[in-house]
N, C-alpha and C positions, 0 to 999 in steps of 0.2 A: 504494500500500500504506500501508496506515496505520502510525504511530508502535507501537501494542503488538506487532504484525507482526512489526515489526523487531526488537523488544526479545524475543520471544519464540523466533526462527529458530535462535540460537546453541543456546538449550536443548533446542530441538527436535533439533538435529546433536548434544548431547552424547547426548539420551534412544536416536538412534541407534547410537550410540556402546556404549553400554551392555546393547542388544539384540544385536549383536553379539560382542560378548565375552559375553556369557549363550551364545551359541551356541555359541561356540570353547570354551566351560569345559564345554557339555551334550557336544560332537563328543570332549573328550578323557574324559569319564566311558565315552560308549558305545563309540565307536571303531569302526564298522563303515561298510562302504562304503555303505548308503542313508544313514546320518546326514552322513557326506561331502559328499553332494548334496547334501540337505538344506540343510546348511551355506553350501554354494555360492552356490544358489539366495536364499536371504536374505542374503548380502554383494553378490551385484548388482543385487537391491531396495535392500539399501542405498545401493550405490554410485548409483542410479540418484537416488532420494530426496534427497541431499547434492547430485547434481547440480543438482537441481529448487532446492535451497536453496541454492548457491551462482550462481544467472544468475540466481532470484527475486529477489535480494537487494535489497532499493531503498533501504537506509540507504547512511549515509556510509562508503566503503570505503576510503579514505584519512587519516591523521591527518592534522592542520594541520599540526604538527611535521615538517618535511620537510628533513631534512642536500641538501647540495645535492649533486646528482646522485642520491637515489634517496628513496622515498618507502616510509613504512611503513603498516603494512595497519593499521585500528582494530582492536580487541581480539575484538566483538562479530563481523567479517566473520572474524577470521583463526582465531577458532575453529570455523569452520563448512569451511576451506578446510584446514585443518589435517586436520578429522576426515576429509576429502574424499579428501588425500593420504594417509594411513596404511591407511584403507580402502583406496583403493585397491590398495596394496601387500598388505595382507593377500588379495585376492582375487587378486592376482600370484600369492602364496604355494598360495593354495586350487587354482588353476590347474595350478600346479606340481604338487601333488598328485594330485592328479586324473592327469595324466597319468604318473605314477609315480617322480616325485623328491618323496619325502616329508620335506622339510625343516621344514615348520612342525609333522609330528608324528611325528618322526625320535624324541627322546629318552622318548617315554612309551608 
């Protein structure tokens, strides 16, 4: 993978990032059970896409800076595994929904 590749993956996981919360803010304007889906269906595209972007990754995934006994992730990898884990939690959430413990749209 080439060098802009790399430099360009992280912004790729936030442009994901940002498609999805466009979703969760369109699911709480309409609030009906096909936008639910709907919903769904594009956080496991997402989640799937962040997958593709976090095992694609062929930049440096480690700083040099390493305290002894544990090593920290570079900036450019750990925003891509970051967006990785929260999505993934939000589709926990949408999951949850779905089958009828509405916590992520409990209050609106």
């Amino acid at each position: 993978m080439k060098k802009k590749e790399v430099k360009f993956m992280p912004f790729l996981a936030l442009l994901v990032d940002v498609v999805t919360a466009a979703f969760y803010f369109l699911q709480l304007k309409v609030m009906s059970q096909p936008m639910f889906i709907i919903g769904l269906i594009v956080q496991i595209v997402a989640i799937l896409a962040l997958l593709v972007l976090s095992f694609g990754y062929r930049g440096q995934r480690q700083s040099r800076w390493r305290p002894e006994g544990y090593g920290y992730m570079t900036i450019r990898y750990g925003i891509i595994i970051v967006s990785l884990v929260v999505n993934a939690l939000v589709l926990f959430l949408y999951i949850l929904n779905q089958t009828g413990n509405n916590i992520i749209f409990s209050s609106f």
